[in-house]
Structure formats: structure tokens, C-alpha cells
C-alpha positions in Angstrom: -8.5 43.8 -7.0 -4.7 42.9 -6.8 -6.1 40.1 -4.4 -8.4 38.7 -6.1 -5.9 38.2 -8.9 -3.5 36.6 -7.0 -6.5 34.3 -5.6 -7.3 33.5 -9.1 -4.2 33.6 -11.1 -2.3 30.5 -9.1 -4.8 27.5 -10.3 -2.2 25.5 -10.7 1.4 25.4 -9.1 3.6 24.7 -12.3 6.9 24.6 -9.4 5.8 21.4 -8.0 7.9 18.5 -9.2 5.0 16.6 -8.0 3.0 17.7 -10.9 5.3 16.8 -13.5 6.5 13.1 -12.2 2.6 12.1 -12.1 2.4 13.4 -15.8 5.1 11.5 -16.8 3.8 8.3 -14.7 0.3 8.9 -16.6 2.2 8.8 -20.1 4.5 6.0 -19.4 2.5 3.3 -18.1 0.3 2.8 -21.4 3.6 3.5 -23.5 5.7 0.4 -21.3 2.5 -2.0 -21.8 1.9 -0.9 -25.6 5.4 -1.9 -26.3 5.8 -4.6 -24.1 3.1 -6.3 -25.9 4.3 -5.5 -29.5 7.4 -7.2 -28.3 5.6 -10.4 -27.4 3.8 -10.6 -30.5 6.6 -10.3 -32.9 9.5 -11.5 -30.5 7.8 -14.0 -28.2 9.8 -12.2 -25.3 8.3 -12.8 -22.4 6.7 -16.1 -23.4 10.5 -16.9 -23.5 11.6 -15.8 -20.0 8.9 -18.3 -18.6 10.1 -20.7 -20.6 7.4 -21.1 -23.4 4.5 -20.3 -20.8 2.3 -17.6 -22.1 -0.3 -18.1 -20.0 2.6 -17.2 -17.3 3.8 -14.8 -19.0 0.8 -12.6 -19.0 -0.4 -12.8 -15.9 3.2 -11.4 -15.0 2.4 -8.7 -17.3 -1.3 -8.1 -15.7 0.8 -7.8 -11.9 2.9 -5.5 -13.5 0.5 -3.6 -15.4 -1.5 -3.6 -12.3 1.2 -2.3 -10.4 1.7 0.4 -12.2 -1.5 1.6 -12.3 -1.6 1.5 -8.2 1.7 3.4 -8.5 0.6 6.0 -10.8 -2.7 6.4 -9.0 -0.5 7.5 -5.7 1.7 9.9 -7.2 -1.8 11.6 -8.9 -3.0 11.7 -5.4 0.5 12.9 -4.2 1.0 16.0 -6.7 -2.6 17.0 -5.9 -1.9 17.5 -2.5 0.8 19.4 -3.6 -1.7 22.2 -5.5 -3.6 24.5 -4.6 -7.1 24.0 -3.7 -10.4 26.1 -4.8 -13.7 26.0 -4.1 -14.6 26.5 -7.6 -13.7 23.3 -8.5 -14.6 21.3 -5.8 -17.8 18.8 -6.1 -17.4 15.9 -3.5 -20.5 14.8 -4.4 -20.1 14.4 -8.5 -16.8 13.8 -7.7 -18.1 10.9 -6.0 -20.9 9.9 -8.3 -17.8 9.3 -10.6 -15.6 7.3 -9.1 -18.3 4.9 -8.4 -19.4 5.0 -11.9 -15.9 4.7 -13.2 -14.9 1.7 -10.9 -18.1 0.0 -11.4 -16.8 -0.1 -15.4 -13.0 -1.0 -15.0 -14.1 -3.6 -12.4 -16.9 -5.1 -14.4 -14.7 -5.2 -18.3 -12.1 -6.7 -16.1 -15.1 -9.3 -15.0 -16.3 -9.7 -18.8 -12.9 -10.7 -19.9 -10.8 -11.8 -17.3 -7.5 -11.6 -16.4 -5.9 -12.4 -19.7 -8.5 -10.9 -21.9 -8.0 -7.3 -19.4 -4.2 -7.5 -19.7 -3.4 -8.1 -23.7 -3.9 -12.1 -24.0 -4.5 -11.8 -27.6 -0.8 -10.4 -27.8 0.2 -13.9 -26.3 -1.9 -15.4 -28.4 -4.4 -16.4 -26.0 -7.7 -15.4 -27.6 -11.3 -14.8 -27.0 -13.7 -17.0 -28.9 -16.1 -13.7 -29.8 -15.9 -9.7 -28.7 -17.9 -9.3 -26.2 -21.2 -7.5 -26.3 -22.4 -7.2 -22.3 -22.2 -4.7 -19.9 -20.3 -2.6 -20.1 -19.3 -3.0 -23.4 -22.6 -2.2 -24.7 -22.3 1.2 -23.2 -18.7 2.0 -24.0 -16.2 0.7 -26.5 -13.5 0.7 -23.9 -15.4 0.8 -20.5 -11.4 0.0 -18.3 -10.3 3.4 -19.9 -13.1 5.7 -19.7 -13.7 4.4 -16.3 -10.6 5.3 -15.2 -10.7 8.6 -16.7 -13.6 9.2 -15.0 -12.1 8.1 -11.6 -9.3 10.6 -12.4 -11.7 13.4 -13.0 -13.9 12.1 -9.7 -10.6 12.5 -7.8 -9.7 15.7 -9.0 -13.1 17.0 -8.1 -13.4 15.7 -4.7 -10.0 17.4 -4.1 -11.1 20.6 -5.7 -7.6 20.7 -7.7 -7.4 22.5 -11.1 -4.1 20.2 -11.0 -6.2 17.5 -11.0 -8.5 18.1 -14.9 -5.3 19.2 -16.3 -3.9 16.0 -15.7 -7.4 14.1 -16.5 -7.1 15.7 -19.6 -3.8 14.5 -19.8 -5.3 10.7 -19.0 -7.8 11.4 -21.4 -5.6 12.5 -24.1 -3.0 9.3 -23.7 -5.7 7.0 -23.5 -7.2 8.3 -26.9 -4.1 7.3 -28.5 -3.7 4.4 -27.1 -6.7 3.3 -28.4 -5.7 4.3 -32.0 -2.9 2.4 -31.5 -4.1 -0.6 -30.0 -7.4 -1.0 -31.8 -6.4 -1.8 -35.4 -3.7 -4.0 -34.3 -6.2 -5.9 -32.3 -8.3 -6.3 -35.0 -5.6 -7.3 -36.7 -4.9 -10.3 -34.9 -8.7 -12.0 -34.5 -8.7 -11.1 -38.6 -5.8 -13.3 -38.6 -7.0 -16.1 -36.7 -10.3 -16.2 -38.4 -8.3 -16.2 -42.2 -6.5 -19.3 -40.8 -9.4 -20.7 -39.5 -11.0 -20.5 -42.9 -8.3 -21.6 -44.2 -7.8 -24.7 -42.2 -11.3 -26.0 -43.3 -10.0 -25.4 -46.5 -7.8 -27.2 -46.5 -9.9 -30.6 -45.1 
């Protein structure tokens, strides 16, 4: 009995450093682009480093962004290697089924809106002409976020980690908010360009 307690009890190794660095990489990265962004919309700031370029400007953010993300994907795959592993929770092939699935929709919205439409154009001002509709975006409001939440579950399940869905949850969870965050503000900013469109004919 004591055994199987001791089998069952350690799911998760809370005294690996590992474990906390990824969570903090996980929360950070949508935090730094979030206000990043804000900063160029209100402040022009990175526009202003490359000299009024804002084309420039965000495809400095997208390599950094992009960055990040490889960075943050290593040290998930580091601090799972540093849990313990049970049979319980492993799946190889689900886990496999989704990251496939989850790829196939962060690589194809990153296709749908390119590079600038992927990493925050509209806060540069560089705007779509319409939302767009296709696949994958007729499956999923934001296909780049659940597919990668779904590639971080995939992961966890192929490494049979409990580690690993505690921090999915944890992808899950700052995701969410971005999403509450970024959403209206979006919104926001095509509302405004269509009231100054309107206004512009207006005005002829």
C-alpha cells in the first residue's frame, strides 16, 4: 500500500526549478508582446527605432515574437524531462494526433494572414482590408492559440508528464486572457478605421 502511494502521490515534482522557469516563460511571452504592441499603438515606439518604418518594425517584432515562442517551447520540453513520468498519462498516439492538428492550425492562420496580420500589424497600423473567414478561421476564433495549446497538451501526452497538462492548463489559461485583452482592442481599431473611412466620404 505504502508503495503504491508513493507511486501515485509524486505526479508532479514541485522541486524542479525547471518547472517553474517554463511557467514563467509561458506567462511572459504573451505579457512582453501585449505590451509591446500597446506601446506602438499609442507611442509609435518601435515604428521610431526604425526610423518611421512600420512595416520594419513589425517584422522585428514577428522574429522576436517568434523567438520566444522557440525558446519557451524548449524550456517546456526541458522541465518535462525533468518530471516524473506515468503510464497513466501517456498516449503517443493522441498525443500525436494533436500536435499535427494543432500545427496544421497555427501554420495555416499564419498562412491566412501573413506575417504582419500573425504578428499584430493592426497595432502598426498596417491593416487587413476584411476579417477573414477561411480555414481555419471558420473552425476556431483563434486557430494560432488553440493550436498551440493543443501542441502543448500533444507534447505533454507523448511524454506521459502530469507536468506537462498542468502547464497546458497554464497555456490555456494565459491565452484565454489574452484574448480578452486583445480582442476588444482589436476591434477597436478596424471600428476606427471604418468611422474615418465613413467619414472621409463625408466629407467629399
Amino acid at each position: 500500500m505504502s508503495s503504491y502511494l508513493s507511486q501515485n502521490i509524486a505526479l508532479i515534482d514541485l522541486t524542479q526549478k525547471s518547472l517553474y522557469i517554463s511557467a514563467l516563460s509561458i506567462a511572459f511571452n504573451p505579457t512582453f508582446w501585449n505590451t509591446v504592441a500597446r506601446q506602438e499603438y499609442h507611442h509609435k515606439t518601435l515604428t521610431k527605432l526604425f526610423r518611421g518604418n512600420s512595416q520594419r518594425a513589425c517584422y522585428a517584432l514577428a522574429l522576436t515574437i517568434f523567438s520566444l515562442g522557440l525558446f519557451r517551447d524548449a524550456l517546456f520540453e526541458r522541465a518535462l524531462r525533468h518530471q516524473p513520468a506515468h503510464d497513466a498519462f501517456h498516449f503517443p498516439l493522441l498525443a500525436y494526433a494533436l500536435i499535427a492538428v494543432g500545427n496544421l492550425l497555427v501554420i495555416s492562420s499564419t498562412w491566412a494572414l501573413g506575417i504582419t496580420g500573425t504578428y499584430l500589424g493592426d497595432y502598426f497600423g498596417i491593416l487587413m482590408d476584411a476579417p477573414v473567414r477561411s480555414f481555419p478561421f471558420n473552425l476556431s476564433g483563434a486557430p494560432m492559440y488553440h493550436g498551440s495549446t493543443m501542441s502543448f497538451l500533444g507534447t505533454a501526452l507523448l511524454y506521459g508528464r502530469p507536468a506537462g497538462l498542468l502547464l497546458t492548463a497554464e497555456v490555456l489559461l494565459v491565452y484565454t486572457a489574452a484574448l480578452r485583452y486583445e480582442d476588444p482592442f482589436t476591434t477597436e481599431i478596424y471600428a476606427k478605421r471604418d468611422r474615418e473611412v465613413r467619414e472621409g466620404k463625408k466629407a467629399k
